[in-house]
FIKOL-819215 format. One record per residue (C-alpha): residue in three letters; y, z, x. Coordinates in steps of 0.25 Angstrom, whole numbers, padded with zeros to 4 digits, always signed. Layout:
residues N
AlaYZX
...
end
This chain:
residues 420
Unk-0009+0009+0094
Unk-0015+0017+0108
Unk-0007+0030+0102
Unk-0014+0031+0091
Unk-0028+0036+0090
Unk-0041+0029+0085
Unk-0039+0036+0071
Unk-0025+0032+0069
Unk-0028+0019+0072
Unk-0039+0016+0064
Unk-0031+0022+0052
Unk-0021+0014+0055
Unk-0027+0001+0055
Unk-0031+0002+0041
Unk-0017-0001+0037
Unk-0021-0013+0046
Unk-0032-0018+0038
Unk-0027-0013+0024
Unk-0013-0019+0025
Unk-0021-0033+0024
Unk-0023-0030+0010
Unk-0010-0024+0007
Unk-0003-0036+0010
Unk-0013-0049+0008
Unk-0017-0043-0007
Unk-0007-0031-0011
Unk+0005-0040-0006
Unk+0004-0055-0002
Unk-0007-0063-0004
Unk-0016-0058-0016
Unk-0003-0057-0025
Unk+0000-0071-0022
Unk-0013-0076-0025
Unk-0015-0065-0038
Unk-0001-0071-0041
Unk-0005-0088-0040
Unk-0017-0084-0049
Unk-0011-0077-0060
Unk+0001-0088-0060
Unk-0011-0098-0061
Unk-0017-0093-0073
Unk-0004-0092-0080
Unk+0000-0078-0077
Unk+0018-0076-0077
Unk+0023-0072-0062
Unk+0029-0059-0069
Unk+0016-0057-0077
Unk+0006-0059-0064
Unk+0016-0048-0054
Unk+0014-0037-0068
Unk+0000-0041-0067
Unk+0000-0039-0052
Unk+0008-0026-0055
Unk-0001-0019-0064
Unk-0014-0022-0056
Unk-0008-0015-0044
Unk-0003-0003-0053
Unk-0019-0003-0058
Unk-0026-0004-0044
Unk-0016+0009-0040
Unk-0017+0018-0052
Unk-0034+0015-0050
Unk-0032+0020-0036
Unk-0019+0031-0040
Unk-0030+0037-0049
Unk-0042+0038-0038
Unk-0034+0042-0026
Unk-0031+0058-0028
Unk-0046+0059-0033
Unk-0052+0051-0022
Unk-0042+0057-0011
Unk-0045+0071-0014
Unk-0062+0069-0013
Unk-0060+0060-0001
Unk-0054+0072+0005
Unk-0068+0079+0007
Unk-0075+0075+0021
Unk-0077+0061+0024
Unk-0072+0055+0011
Unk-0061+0048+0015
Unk-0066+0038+0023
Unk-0076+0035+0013
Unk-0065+0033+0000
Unk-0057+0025+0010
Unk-0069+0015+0013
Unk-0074+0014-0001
Unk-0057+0008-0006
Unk-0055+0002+0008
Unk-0069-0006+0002
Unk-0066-0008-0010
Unk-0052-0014-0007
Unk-0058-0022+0003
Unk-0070-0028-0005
Unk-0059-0032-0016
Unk-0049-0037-0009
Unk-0061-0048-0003
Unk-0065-0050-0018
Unk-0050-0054-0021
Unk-0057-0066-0012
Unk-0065-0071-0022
Unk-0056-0069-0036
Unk-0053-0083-0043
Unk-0039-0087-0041
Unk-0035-0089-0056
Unk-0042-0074-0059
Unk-0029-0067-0057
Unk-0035-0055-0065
Unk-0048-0053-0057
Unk-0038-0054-0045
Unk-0028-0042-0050
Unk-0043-0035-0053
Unk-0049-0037-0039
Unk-0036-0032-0035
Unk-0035-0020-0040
Unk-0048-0016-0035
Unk-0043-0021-0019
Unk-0031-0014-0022
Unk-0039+0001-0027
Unk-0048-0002-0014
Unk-0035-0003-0004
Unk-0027+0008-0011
Unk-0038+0017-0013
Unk-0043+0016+0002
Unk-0028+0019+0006
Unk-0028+0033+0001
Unk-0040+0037+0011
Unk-0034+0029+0024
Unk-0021+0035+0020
Unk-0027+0049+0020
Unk-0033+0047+0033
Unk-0020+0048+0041
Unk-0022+0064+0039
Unk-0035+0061+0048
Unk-0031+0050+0058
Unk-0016+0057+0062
Unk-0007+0067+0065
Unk+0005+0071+0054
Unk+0015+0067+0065
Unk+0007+0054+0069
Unk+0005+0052+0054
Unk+0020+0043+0051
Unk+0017+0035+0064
Unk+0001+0032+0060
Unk+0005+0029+0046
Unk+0015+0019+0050
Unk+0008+0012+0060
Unk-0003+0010+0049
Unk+0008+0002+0041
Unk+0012-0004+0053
Unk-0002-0008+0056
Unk-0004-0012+0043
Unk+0006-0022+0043
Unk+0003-0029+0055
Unk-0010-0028+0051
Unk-0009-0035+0039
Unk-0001-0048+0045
Unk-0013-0051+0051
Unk-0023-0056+0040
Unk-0009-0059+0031
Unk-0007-0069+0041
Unk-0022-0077+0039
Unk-0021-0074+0026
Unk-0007-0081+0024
Unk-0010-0092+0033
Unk-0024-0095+0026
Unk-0015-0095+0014
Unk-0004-0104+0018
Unk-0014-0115+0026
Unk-0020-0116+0012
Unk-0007-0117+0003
Unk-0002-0130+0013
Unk-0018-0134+0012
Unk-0020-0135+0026
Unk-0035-0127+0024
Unk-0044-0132+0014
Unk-0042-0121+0004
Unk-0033-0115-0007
Unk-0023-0106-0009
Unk-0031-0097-0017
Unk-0044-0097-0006
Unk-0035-0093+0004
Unk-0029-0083-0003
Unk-0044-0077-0005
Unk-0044-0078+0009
Unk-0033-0070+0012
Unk-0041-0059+0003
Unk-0053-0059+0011
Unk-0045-0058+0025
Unk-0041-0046+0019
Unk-0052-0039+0016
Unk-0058-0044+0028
Unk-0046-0038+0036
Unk-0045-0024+0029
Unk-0060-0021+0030
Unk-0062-0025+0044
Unk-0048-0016+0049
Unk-0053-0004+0041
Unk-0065-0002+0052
Unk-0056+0007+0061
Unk-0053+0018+0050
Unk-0065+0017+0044
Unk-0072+0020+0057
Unk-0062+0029+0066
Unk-0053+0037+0054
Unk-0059+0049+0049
Unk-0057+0059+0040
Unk-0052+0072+0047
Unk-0046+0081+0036
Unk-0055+0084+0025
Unk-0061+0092+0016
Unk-0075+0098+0017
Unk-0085+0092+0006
Unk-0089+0100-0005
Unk-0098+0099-0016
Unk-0092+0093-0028
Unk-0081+0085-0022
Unk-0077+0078-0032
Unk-0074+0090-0041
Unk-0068+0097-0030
Unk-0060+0086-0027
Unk-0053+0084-0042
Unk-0052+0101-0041
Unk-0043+0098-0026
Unk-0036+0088-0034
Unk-0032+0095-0045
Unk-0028+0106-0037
Unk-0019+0098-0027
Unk-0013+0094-0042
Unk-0011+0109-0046
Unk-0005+0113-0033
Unk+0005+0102-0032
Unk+0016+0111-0028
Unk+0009+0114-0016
Unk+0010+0100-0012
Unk+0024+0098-0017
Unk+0030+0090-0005
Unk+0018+0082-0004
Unk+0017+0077-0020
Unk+0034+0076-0019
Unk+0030+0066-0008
Unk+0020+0059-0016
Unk+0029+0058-0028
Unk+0041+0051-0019
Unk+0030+0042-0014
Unk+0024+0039-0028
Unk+0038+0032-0031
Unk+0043+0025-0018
Unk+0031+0020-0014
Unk+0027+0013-0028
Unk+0039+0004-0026
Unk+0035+0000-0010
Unk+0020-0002-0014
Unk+0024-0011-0028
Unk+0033-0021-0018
Unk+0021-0022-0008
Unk+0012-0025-0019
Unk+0020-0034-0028
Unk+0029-0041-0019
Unk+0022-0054-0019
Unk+0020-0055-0032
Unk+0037-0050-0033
Unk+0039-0062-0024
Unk+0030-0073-0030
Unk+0038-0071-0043
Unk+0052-0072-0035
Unk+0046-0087-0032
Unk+0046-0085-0018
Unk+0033-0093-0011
Unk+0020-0087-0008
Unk+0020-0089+0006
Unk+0033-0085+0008
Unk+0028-0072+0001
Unk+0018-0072+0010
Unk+0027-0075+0023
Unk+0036-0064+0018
Unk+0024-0053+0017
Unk+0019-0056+0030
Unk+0032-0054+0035
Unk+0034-0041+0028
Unk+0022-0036+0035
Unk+0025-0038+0048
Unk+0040-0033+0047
Unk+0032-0021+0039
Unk+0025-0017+0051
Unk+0035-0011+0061
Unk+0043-0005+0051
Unk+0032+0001+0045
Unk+0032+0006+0061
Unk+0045+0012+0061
Unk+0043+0019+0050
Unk+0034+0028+0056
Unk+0043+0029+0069
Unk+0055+0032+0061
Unk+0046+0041+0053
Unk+0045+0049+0066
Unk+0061+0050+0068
Unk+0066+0052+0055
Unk+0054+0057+0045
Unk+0044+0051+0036
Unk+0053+0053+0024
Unk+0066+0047+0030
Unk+0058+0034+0035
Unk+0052+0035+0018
Unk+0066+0036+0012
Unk+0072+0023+0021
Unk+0058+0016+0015
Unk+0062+0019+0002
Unk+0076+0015+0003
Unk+0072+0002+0008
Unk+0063-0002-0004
Unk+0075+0003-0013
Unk+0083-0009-0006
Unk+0070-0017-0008
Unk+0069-0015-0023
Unk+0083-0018-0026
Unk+0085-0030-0018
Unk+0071-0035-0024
Unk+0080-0035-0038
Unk+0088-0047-0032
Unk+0078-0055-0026
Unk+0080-0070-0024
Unk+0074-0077-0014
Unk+0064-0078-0004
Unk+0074-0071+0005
Unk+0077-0060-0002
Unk+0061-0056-0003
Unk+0061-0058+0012
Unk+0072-0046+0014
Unk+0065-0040+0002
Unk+0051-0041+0010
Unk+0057-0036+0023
Unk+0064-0023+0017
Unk+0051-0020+0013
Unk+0042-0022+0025
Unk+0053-0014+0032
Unk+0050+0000+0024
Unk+0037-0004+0018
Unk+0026+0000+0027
Unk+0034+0015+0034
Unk+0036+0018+0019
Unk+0022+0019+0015
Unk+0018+0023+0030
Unk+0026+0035+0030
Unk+0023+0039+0016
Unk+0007+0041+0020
Unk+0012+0047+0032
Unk+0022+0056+0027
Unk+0013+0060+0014
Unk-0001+0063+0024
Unk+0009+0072+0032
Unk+0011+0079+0019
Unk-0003+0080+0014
Unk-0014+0091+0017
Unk-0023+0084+0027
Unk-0036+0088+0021
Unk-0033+0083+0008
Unk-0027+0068+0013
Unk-0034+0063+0004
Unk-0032+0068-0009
Unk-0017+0067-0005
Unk-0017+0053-0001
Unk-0024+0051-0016
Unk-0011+0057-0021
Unk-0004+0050-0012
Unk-0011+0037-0017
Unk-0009+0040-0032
Unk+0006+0042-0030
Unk+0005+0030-0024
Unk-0002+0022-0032
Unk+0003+0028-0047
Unk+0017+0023-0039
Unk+0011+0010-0037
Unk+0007+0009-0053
Unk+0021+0010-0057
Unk+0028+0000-0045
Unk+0020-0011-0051
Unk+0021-0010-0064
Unk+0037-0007-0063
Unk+0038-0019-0056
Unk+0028-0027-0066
Unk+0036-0020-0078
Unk+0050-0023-0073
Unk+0045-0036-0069
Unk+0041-0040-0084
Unk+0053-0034-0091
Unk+0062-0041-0084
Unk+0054-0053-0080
Unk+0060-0050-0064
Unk+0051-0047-0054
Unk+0064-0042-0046
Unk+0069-0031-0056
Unk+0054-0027-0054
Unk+0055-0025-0040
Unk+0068-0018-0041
Unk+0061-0007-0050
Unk+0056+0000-0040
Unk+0067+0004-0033
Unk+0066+0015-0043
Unk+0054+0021-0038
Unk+0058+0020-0024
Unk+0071+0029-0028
Unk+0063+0039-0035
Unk+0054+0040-0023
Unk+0064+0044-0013
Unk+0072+0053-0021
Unk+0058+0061-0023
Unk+0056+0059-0006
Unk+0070+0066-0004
Unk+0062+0079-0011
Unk+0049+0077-0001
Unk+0049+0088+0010
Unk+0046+0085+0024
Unk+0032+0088+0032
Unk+0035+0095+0043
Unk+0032+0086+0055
Unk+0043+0076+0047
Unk+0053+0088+0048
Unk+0050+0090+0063
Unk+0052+0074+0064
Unk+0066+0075+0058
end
């Protein structure tokens, strides 16, 4: 960490204090629990993922909607870091209220959810912008990756009290339940993201701007609408986005859903738990390689061999068995999970017009997030037609074959050519 200057690092540890939430609510522990609940108030296993399916493809078309408006006003001086304070706030306030939900509410749950899950996507657009401000375009694959990297160590951490509080509470050898220690879980998270944000939120600032003017607002819809109309301008740019919009759909739907995937498989929730925690920390040195491989052979090549290893993923997920075969399922993931979103921000900031990050990153957002509206919901529609969670999962090795045949049509930025 001594190369790195105070900027890069302090960006960097958000991925630190955010990965807490990616993994104890968005993946591991908060599925569990949502899952227990709606099972005890007489809800179908296949019933309570499309449920789950369709609150995740809500919380992102909210978000999808805002990020492009949001992004292009945050653009003026010194709005970044306050859009990024007011979601990274509101994901963290309601992912403490989570806390204080009644277990057998499964639906004031799934609504508290969303709200988290709108406060931690939304406050991504604005930290992902601020790359542009903290690095250099040939620093840029290296910082990203190393933020992933980070963010996977990072999140073992309170994965690991969480998990243990939870176990100790199953065998009984605490005085409290299952559900109580789950709450816990909730809070540690909050408690966790908001006390590893201080760094950015005091040392990262925003460099490339544009200069305020009277009537932002309407000035900002006009800069949008224009960005719209000169599309062409910015064709490798959008080609890229719209690559993005369909491979990284399928990698953010197995993030999201694969506890709930596994729960209705049979196998155990703390071997569910066992194997994400695993799947972390196998997640975070490839995640590293990535960027260093990025170095060698391009961004775009390191992409493609991340997209051809969630192809194999999604097929061999169709024959799924045993608590082995989501083992190997889980490590295939955690091997190309983390470089393939790190070097998509990475490559996609090198792309973009640095005073305008973030009206950029808020299409970068809604790519992402209208992707991640139709992952869930082909999973939750697949799922109830053919009553198979398996042929669920196996849809979306459509989406990552689209992706990269419109990749193969994406040009190049020019340090990635003088890389090759």
């Amino acid at each position: 960490m001594k190369r790195f200057s105070t900027q890069e690092k302090s960006w960097m540890m958000y991925d630190w204090a955010n990965s807490a939430y990616s993994v104890i609510i968005t993946t591991a522990v908060f599925p569990l629990y949502y899952k227990a609940a709606a099972t005890s108030a007489g809800v179908s296993a296949s019933d309570s993922t499309a449920y789950l399916g369709y609150t995740i493809a809500i919380a992102t078309f909210i978000l999808a909607m805002l990020g492009p408006i949001l992004g292009t006003i945050a653009d003026y001086e010194g709005l970044k870091k306050k859009f990024f304070t007011f979601f990274f706030s509101l994901g963290v306030v309601f992912t403490a209220i989570l806390a204080f939900i009644p277990g057998d509410q499964w639906l004031l749950l799934l609504i508290m959810y969303t709200v988290a899950a709108v406060g931690s996507a939304g406050a991504n657009v604005f930290y992902d912008a601020f790359i542009v401000d903290v690095t250099t375009e040939e620093r840029m694959n290296r910082i990203s990756a190393r933020g992933f990297g980070l963010g996977y160590i990072g999140s073992t951490i309170p994965f690991i009290i969480s998990i243990a509080i939870i176990v100790l509470a199953q065998n009984e050898l605490i005085p409290i339940a299952t559900t109580t220690a789950s709450k816990i879980a909730f809070l540690i998270t909050a408690v966790w993201w908001g006390i590893f944000s201080i760094p950015l939120l005091r040392n990262v600032k925003q460099i490339y701007f544009i200069k305020r003017e009277a009537k932002p607002v309407v000035n900002s819809f006009k800069r949008l609408g224009k960005t719209m109309k000169e599309i062409k301008k910015y064709r490798a740019l959008f080609l890229f986005l719209l690559a993005y919009f369909f491979y990284i759909d399928g990698v953010g739907t197995v993030i999201s859903m694969s506890t709930a995937y596994g729960t209705d498989l049979g196998i155990t929730s703390t071997n569910l738990l066992i194997i994400l925690f695993v799947t972390q920390v196998v997640a975070a040195p490839f995640a590293l390689l990535y960027g260093r491989l990025a170095e060698k052979f391009t961004g775009k090549k390191m992409l493609y061999v991340g997209i051809i290893v969630y192809i194999i993923v999604c097929i061999y997920a169709y024959f799924l068995e045993t608590t082995l075969d989501f083992w190997i399922l889980a490590m295939l993931v955690a091997s190309s999970q983390g470089g393939i979103q790190a070097l998509s921000r990475s490559y996609f900031a090198k792309l973009v017009p640095k005073e305008h990050s973030n009206e950029f990153f808020g299409f970068y957002n809604i790519f992402g997030k209208f992707a991640s509206i139709m992952g869930p919901l082909l999973v939750a529609v697949t799922a109830q037609v053919t009553g198979n969670s398996n042929s669920g999962v196996f849809s979306l090795v459509f989406l990552f074959i689209i992706g990269i045949i419109i990749l193969a049509f994406v040009p190049e930025p020019e340090d990635e050519k003088v890389a090759a």
